[in-house]
C-alpha positions as CSV (number, residue, x, y, z in Angstrom):
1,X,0.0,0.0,0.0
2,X,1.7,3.3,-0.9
3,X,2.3,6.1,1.9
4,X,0.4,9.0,1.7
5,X,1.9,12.2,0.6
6,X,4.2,13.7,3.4
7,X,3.9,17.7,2.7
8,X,6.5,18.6,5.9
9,X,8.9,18.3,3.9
10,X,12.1,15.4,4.4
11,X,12.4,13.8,7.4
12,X,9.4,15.8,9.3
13,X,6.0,14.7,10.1
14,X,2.9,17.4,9.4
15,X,1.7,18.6,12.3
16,X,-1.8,17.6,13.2
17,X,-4.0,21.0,13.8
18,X,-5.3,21.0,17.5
19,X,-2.1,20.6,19.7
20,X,-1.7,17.5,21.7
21,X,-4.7,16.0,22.2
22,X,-5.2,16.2,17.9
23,X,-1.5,14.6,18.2
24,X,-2.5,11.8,20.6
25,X,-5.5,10.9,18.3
26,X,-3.7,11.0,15.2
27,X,-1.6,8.3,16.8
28,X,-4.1,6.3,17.9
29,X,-5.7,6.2,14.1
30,X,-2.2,5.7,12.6
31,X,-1.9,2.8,15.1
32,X,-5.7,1.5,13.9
33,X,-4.4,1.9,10.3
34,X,-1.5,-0.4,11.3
35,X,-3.3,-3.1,13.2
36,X,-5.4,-3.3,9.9
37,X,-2.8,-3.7,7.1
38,X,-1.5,-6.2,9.8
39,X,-4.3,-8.7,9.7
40,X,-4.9,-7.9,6.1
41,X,-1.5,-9.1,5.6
42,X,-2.3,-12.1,7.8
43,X,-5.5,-13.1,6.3
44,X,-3.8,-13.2,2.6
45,X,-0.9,-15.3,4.3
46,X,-3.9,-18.0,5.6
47,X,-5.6,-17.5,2.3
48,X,-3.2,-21.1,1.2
49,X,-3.8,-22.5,4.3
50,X,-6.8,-24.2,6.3
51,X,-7.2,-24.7,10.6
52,X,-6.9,-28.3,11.6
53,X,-9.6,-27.3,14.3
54,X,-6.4,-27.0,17.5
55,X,-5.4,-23.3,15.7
56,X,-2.7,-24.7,13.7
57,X,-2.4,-23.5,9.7
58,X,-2.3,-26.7,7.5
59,X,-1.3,-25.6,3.7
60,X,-3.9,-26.3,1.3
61,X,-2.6,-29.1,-1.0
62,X,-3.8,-28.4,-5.4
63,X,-2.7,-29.2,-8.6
64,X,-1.0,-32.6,-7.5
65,X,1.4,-34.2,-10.1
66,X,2.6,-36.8,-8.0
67,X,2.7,-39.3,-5.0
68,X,5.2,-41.4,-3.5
69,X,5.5,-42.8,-0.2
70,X,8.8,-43.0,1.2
71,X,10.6,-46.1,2.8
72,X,12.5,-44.3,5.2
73,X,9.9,-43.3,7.2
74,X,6.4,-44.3,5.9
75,X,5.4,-40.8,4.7
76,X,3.0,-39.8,2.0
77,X,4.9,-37.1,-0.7
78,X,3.1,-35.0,-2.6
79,X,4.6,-33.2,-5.6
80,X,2.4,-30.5,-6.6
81,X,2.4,-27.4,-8.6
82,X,3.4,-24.8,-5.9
83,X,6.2,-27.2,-3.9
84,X,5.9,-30.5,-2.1
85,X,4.0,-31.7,1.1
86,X,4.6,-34.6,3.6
87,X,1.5,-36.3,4.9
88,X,2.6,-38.6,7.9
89,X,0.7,-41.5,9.1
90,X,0.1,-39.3,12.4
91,X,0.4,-35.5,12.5
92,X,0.1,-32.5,10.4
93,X,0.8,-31.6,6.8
94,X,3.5,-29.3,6.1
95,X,5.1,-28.4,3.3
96,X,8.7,-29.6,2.5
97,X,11.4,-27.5,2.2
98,X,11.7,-23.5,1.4
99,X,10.9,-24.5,-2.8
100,X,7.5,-23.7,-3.9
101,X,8.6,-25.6,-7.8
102,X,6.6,-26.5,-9.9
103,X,7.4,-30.3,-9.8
104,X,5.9,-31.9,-12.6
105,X,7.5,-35.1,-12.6
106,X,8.5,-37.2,-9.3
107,X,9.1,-40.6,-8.3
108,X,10.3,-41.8,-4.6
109,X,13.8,-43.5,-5.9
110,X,14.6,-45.0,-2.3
111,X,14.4,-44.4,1.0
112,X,14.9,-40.1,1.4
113,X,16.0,-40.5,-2.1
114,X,13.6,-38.8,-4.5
115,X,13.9,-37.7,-8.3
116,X,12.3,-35.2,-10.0
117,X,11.9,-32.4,-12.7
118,X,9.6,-29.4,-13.5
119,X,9.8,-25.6,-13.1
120,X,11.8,-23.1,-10.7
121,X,9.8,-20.8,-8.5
122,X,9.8,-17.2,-8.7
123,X,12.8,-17.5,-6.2
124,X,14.6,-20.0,-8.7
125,X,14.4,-17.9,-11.6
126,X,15.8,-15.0,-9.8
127,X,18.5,-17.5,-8.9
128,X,19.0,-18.4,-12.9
129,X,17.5,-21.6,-13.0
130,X,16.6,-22.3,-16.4
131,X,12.2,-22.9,-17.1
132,X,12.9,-26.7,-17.6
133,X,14.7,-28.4,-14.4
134,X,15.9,-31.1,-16.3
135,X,16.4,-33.9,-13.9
136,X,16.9,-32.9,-10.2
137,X,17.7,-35.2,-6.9
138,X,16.9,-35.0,-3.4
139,X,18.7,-37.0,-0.6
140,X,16.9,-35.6,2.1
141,X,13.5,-36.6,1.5
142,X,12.6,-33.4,-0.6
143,X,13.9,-30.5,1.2
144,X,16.7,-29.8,-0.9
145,X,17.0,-30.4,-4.8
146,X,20.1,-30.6,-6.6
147,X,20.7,-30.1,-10.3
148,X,21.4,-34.1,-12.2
149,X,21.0,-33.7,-15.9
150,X,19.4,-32.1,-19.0
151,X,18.9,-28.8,-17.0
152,X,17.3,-26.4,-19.6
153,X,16.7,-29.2,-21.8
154,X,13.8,-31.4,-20.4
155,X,10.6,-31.4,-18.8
156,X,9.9,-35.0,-17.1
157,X,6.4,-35.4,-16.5
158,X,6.8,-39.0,-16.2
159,X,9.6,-40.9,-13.9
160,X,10.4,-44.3,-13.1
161,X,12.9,-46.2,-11.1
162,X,14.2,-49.5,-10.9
163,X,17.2,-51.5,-10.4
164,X,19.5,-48.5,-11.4
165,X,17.3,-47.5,-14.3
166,X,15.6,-44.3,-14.5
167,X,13.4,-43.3,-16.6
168,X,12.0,-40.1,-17.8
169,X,9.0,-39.0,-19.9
170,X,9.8,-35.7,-21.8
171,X,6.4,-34.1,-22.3
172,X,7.9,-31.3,-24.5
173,X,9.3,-34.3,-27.3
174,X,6.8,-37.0,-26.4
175,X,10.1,-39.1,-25.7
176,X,10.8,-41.7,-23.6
177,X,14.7,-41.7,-22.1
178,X,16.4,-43.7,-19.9
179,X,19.7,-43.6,-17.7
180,X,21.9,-45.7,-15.4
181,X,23.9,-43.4,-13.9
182,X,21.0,-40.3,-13.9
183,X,23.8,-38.3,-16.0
184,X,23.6,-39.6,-19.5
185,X,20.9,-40.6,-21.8
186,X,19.2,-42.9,-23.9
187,X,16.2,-42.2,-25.9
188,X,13.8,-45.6,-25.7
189,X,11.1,-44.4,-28.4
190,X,8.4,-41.3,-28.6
191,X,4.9,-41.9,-27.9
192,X,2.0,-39.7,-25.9
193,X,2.2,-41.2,-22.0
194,X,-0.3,-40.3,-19.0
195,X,1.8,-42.7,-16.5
196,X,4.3,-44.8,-16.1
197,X,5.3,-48.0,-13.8
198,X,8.3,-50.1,-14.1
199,X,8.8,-53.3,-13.1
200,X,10.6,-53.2,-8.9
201,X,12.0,-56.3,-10.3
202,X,12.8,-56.0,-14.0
203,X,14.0,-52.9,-15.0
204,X,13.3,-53.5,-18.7
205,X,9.8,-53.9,-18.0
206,X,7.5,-50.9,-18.3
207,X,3.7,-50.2,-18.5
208,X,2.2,-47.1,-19.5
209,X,-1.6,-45.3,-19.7
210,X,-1.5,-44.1,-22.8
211,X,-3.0,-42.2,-24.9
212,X,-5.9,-44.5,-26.2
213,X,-4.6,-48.0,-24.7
214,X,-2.7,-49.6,-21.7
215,X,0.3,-50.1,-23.2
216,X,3.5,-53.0,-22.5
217,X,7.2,-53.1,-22.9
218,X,9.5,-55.7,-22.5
219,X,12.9,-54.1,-23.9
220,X,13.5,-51.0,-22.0
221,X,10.6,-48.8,-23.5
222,X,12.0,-49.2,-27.5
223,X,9.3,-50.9,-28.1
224,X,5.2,-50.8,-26.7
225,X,2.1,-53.4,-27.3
226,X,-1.3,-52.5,-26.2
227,X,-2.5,-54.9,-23.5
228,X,-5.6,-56.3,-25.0
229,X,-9.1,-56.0,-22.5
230,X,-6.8,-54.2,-20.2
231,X,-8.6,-50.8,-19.0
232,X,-8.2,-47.5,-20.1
233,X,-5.9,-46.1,-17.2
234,X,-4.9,-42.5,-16.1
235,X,-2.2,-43.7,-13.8
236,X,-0.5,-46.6,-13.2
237,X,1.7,-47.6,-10.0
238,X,4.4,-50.5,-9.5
239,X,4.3,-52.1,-5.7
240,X,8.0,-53.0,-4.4
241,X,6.1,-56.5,-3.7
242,X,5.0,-57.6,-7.8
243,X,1.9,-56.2,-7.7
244,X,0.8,-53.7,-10.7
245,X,-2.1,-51.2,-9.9
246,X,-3.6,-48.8,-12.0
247,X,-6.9,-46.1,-12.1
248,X,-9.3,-45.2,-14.5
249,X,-10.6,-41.7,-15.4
250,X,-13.5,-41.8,-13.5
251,X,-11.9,-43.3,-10.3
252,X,-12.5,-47.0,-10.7
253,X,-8.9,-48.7,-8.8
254,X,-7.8,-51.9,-10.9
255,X,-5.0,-54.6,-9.8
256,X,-2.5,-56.6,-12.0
257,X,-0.3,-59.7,-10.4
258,X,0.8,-60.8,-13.4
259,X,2.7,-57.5,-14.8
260,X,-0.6,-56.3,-16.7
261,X,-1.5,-59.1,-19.1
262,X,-4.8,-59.3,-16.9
263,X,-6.7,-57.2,-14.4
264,X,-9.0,-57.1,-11.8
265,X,-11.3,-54.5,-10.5
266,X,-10.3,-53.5,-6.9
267,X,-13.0,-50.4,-5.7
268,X,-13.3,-46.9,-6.5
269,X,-12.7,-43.3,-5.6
270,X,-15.0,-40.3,-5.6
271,X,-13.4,-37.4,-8.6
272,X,-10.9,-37.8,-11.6
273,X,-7.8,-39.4,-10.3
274,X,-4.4,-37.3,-11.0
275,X,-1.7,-39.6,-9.4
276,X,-1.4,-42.8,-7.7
277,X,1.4,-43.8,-5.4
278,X,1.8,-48.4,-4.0
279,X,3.2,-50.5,-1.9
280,X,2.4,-54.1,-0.7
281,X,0.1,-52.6,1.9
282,X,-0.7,-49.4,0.7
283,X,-2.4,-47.4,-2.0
284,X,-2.7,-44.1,-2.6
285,X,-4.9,-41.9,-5.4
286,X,-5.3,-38.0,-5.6
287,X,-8.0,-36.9,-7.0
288,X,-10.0,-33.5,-8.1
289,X,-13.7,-32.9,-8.1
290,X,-15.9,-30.8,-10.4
291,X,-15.4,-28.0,-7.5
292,X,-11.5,-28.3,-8.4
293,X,-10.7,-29.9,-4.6
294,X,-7.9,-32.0,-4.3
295,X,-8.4,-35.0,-2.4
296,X,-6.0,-37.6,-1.6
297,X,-7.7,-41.2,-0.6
298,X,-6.0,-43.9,1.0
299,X,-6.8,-47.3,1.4
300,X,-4.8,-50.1,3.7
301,X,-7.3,-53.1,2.0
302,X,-6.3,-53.6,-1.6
303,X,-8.8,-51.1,-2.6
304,X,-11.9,-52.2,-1.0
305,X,-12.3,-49.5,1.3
306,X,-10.8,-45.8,1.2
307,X,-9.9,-43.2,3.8
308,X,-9.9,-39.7,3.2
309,X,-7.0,-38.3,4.1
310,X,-6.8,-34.8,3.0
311,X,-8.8,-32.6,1.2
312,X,-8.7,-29.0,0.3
313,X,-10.6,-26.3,1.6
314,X,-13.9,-25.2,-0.2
């Protein structure tokens, strides 16, 4: 808010007309004027954020790109357009970090170890940071990034890990790449990708939601075969223990044990899934409604019944 005008010249404040008792009160409304830009400034702060009902700010959680839930410690991850959150078992949600990035593509590559790519944030351009991350790393469960590969060059939307192969959907080449030492890398083949899984135990195993098919490769990613009476799948997610699990567009949760040749429905979430994060006891699908709420559901059952565990503020 600009000051007003100060006529007294440099350094000197007008005096108010009436003596001291105009002075006193002149105070007293400059100290009202104060107290209001105050909580103005307080109440666009809390704008993000929501009370968990004990007075303590919880930041709203939108535009989520993607889930994974760490080993080390049990934690849900979320990867989202303004910066990452942790979601414990137990507790609060906070964000992680200072970094509000844009991080478009993520993937939980071991315990604290996480991989991803995207955009700076307003303090990361300022920095230099180029508009397409490239491939970055964190070792400390998201609260630092560091700088891999292909910074300036790509924007992952899509990453995989597995057995010392990572891999990385492009979305601004439609190409697939992959890397063994996260430095230098290959390109598999090009094709349109909404999620990717690879194999915990077969790194040259990969399925995909694509475009207009569940899609299979057995060498790497160079070559793909639609998965015949598969379902149409928006997400797809790889449990450490074999199992394959995937989601529809309009929320229906479907399970593979035999690497996606067949499937078998498994329950359902309310809104459009967005991401989808597995383990052997655990799964994990955010979602958005028609209101634009993010919701993040979270089931211990293999799908049959659903918690939910966070949901944005109307």
């Amino acid at each position: 808010m600009p000051s007003p005008p100060n006529h007294a010249g440099p350094g000197r404040s007008p005096a108010p007309p009436g003596g001291r008792g105009a002075t006193r009160a002149a105070a007293r409304r400059h100290a009202l004027g104060a107290l209001i830009v105050a909580a103005l400034s307080a109440g666009a702060f809390l704008a993000g954020c929501r009370s968990d009902g004990g007075g303590t700010a919880t930041p709203s959680i939108t535009h989520v790109h993607g889930l994974g839930i760490n080993p080390a410690d049990g934690a849900l991850y979320v990867a989202t357009h303004t910066g990452s959150f942790r979601i414990p078992d137990d507790g609060p949600v906070r964000r992680v970090g200072s970094s509000a990035q844009d991080t478009m593509g993520f993937t939980v590559a071991g315990p604290n170890r996480f991989l991803g790519s995207g955009h700076p944030d307003a303090a990361g351009f300022r920095q230099g940071k180029p508009s397409r991350l490239g491939l970055i790393e964190s070792t400390d469960a998201g609260a630092t990034w560091t700088a891999r590969s292909l910074s300036g060059e790509a924007d992952f939307h899509a990453l995989a890990a597995s057995q010392g192969t990572t891999y990385g959907w492009d979305a601004g080449t439609n190409r697939l790449l992959a890397t063994t030492d996260d430095v230098r890398w290959e390109a598999r083949s090009t094709l349109p990708l909404a999620g990717l899984a690879v194999d915990p135990a077969r790194a040259d195993r990969l399925v995909a939601a694509g475009a207009d098919a569940t899609l299979v490769s057995a060498d790497g990613g160079r070559s793909w075969q639609p998965i015949i009476d598969a379902p149409q799948l928006v997400a797809v997610a790889w449990a450490p223990g074999g199992t394959l699990w995937g989601v529809e567009p309009t929320g229906g949760a479907h399970r593979s044990t035999d690497g996606g040749t067949t499937w078998e429905a498994a329950g359902a979430v309310e809104g459009q899934p967005v991401a989808l994060a597995a383990t052997d006891d655990r799964l994990v699908v955010a979602t958005t409604g028609p209101d634009d709420r993010t919701a993040i559901h979270d089931s211990r059952d293999a799908g049959r019944t659903w918690q939910l565990r966070y949901q944005s503020p109307g």
